[in-house]
Each structure stands twice: as C-alpha cells, then as structure tokens.
C-alpha atoms as one frame of an Amber mdcrd trajectory, in Angstrom:
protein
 162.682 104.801 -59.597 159.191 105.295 -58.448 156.380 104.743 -60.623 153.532
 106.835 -61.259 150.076 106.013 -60.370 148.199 104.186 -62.757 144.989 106.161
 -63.909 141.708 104.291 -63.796 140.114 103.555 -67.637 136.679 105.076 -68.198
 134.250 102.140 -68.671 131.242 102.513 -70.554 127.580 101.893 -69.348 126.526
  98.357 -69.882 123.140  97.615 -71.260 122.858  94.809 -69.058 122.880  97.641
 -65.765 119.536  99.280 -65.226 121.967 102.131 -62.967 123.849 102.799 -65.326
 121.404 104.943 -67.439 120.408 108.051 -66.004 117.314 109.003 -68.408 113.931
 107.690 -66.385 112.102 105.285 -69.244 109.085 107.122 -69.791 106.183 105.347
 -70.495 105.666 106.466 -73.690 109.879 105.294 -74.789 108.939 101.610 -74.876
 111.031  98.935 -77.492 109.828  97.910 -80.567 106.927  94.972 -80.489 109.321
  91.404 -81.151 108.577  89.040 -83.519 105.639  87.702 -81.570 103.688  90.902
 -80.977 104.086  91.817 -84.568 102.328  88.497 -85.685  99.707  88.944 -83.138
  98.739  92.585 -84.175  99.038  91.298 -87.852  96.598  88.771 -87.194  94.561
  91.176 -85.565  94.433  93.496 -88.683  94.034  91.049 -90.806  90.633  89.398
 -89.112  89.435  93.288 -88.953  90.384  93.789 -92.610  89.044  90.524 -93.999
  85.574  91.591 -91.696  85.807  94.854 -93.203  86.436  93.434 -96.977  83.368
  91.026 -96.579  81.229  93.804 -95.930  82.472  96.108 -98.770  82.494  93.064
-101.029  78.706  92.973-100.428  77.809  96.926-100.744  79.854  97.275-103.481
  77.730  94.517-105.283  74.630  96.042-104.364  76.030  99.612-105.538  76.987
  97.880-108.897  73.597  96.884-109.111  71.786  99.926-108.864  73.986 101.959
-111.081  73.942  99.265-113.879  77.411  98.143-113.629  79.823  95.242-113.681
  78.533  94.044-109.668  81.662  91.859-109.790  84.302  94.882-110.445  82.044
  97.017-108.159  82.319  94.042-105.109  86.357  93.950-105.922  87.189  97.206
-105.436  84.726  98.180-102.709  86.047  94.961-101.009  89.884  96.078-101.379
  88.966  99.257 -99.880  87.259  98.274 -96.779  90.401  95.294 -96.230  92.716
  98.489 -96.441  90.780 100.676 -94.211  89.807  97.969 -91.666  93.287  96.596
 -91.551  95.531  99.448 -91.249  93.139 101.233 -88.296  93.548  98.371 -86.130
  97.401  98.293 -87.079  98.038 101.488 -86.518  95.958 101.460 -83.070  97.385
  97.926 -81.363 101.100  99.817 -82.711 100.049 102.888 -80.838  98.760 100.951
 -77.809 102.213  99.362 -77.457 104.150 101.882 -77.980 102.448 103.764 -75.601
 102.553 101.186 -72.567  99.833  98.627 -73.477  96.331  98.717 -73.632  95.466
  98.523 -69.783  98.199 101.822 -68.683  96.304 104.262 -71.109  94.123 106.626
 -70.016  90.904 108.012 -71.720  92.723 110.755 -74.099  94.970 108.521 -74.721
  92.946 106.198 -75.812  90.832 108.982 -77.895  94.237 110.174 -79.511  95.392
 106.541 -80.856  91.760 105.961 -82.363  91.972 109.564 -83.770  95.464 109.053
 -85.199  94.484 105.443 -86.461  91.686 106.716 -88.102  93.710 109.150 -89.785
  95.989 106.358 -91.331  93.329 104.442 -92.386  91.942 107.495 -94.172  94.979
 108.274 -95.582  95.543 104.797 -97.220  91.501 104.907 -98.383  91.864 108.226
 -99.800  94.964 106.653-101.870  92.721 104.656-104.009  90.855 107.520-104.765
  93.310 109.941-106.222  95.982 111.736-103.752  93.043 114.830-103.500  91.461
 112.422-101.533  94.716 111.917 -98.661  93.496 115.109 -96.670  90.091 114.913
 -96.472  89.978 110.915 -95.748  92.615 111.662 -93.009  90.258 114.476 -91.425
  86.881 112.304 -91.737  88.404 109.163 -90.514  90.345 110.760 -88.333  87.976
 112.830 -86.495  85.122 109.669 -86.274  87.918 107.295 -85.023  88.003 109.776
 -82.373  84.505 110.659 -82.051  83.749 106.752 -81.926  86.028 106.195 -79.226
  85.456 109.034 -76.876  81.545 107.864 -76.937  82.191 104.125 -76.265  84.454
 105.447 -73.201  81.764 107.270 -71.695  79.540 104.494 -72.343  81.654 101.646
 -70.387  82.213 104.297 -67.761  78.610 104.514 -67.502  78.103 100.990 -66.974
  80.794 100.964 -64.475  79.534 103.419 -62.709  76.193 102.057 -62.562  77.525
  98.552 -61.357  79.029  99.990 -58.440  75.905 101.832 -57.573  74.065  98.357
 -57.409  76.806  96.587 -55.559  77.139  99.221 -53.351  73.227  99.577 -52.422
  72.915  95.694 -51.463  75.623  95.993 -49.776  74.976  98.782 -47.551  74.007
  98.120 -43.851  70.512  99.832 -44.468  69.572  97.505 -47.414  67.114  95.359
 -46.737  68.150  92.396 -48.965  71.314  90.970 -48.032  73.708  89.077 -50.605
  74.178  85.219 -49.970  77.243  83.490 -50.430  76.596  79.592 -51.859  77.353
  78.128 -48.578  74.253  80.439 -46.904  72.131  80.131 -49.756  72.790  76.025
 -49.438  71.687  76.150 -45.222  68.933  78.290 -46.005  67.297  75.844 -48.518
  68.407  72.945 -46.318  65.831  74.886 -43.061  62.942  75.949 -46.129  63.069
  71.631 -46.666  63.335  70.815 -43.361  60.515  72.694 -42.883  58.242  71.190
 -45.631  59.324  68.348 -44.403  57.827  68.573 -41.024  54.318  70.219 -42.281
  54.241  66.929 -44.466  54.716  64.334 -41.124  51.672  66.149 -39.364  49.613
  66.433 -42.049  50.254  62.584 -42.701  49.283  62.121 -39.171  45.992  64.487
 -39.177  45.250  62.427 -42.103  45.690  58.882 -40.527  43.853  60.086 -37.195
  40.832  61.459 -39.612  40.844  57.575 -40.722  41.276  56.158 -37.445  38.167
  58.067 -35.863  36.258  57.471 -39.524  37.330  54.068 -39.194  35.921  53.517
 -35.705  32.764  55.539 -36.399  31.945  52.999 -39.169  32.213  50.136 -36.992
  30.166  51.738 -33.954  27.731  52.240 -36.697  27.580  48.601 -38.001  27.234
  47.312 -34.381  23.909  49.230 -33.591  22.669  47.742 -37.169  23.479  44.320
 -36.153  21.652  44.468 -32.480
C-alpha cells in the first residue's frame, strides 16, 4: 500500500534571518537604547540638570532676597525646578535622537521637532510644580523656544559652514593669488629664505674684511712716508 506524500510543516520566520521579514526597518523603527545608552543619556541629563539646578539655586536666592523671604527655601525650590527642567529636556531629546536614527542621520526639522517636543516635556514637568493650570502653558512656552532655539543655532552652524567653504574654496582656486602650503613646502621654502641670509652674511663678511685689508694697508703706507 502506497503512502501518501508527506506535506511540508510551515516554519516560522527566525529572528536571527534578516530575509525573513518583509517590512523595510524604517529609520524612525529603531530598538530600544540597552543598558549602556540609557546610562549614558542619564548621565547626560543629569550634568544638564545639576548645571541647570546650580543656576536656579542662585536666582532663587537672589529672588528670596528681594522679596524679603526665607533665601534658603527660595534657592531649594528654584533649584529643584531648574534640575527638573534641565534634566528631562536633554532626556527627552538624546531619547528622541535615538529613536530616530542617532544624532548624525537627522536632518534640520528633525532636529527642530525633537528640541520642540523636548521642550514641551520639560515644560510639562515645570508646570507640575506649579499647579496642573500650569501643564499647558509650560508645554507651549517651552515647547515653542526649544524649537525656536534650535532652528536659530541650525542656521547659525550652517552659516559658518557655509562661510568656511567659501574661504577654502577662494585659496584654493587657480586664480588666487596665495597658494596653500603643505608642511613639507613650507619646510623647503624656509630652508632657500636661510640659505639665502646665509649667503648675504658670507659677502658682507668679506666686504667687511677687504674694507680692513685696504684700511689696513693705507695705515701702513701712511706710517712709511712719516718715517722717511
């Protein structure tokens, strides 16, 4: 008796296969930062929020101060305030930067949108200490000068990019007439320039020993025509 034909069993997609998935990984679907990354972009938040708390440690003295108040509980709060708002914008924006491809693969809106939205989140957890009123109108100030702040240091660096090329590119043109000098070239040129001294110095040693041989000999013609 003949048996039938065994039937292949499906086999699921193994992670380990880059084939096997047919969604393209977009740029913007990376994984979650490891263990590492996380500690690095804490760090990072936590030198901008301790930065951030020194500074609002010291104007929240000096507010005490001029409104006659404790400068101590003033410098506390104002302190905890600026941690929280320094440290959570430059979580939120090193989280968005990774989760968006890094740093380097972002472009200029992109860059504009994470500083927006980590402005908002740092307005959002300032406007918490102030009474949840506060939420919404910290997200939209902080929100829109993140953005604001960022879109004007972008066209700033591109400015100075921009105008770096333009110098490289002028001394390097054909028509320029300085011409950049590698250390090698810059080396033989001094080497001629001393060579050069050099030689001046040997004949004016010798115009100056012939001006004492004649003087020399003049002196002693001289002395002879005394003596007779």
């Amino acid at each position: 008796m003949a048996s039938s034909p065994q039937q292949p069993t499906p086999q699921r997609p193994s992670a380990s296969n880059p084939n096997s998935n047919p969604k393209a990984i977009s740029p913007y679907d990376r994984e979650m930062p490891t263990a590492n990354e996380l500690i690095e972009i804490g760090s990072k938040a936590l030198k901008v929020g301790f930065i951030a708390g020194g500074a609002g440690l010291v104007v929240g003295a000096g507010s005490g101060i001029v409104r006659s108040a404790p400068p101590a509980l003033f410098a506390l709060v104002a302190g905890l305030q600026w941690f929280a708002l320094g440290s959570s914008y430059t979580a939120s924006k090193h989280l968005l930067w990774h989760a968006w491809g890094g740093r380097e693969n972002l472009s200029t809106s992109d860059i504009v949108k994470s500083n927006g939205v980590a402005g908002s989140v740092a307005g959002m957890v300032g406007g918490m200490f102030r009474g949840p009123k506060n939420i919404l109108p910290g997200m939209l100030v902080f929100g829109t000068g993140g953005a604001a702040g960022a879109y004007l240091g972008q066209l700033i660096q591109g400015q100075s990019k921009d105008d770096s090329k333009t110098k490289s590119s002028w001394l390097d043109s054909k028509w320029s007439p300085m011409k950049r000098l590698t250390d090698k070239e810059y080396e033989e040129k001094l080497e001629e320039k001393i060579l050069r001294i050099n030689a001046e110095i040997s004949i004016i040693d010798d115009s100056i020993a012939s001006l004492r041989a004649s003087t020399g000999a003049s002196t002693k013609s001289d002395e002879g025509n005394k003596s007779k």
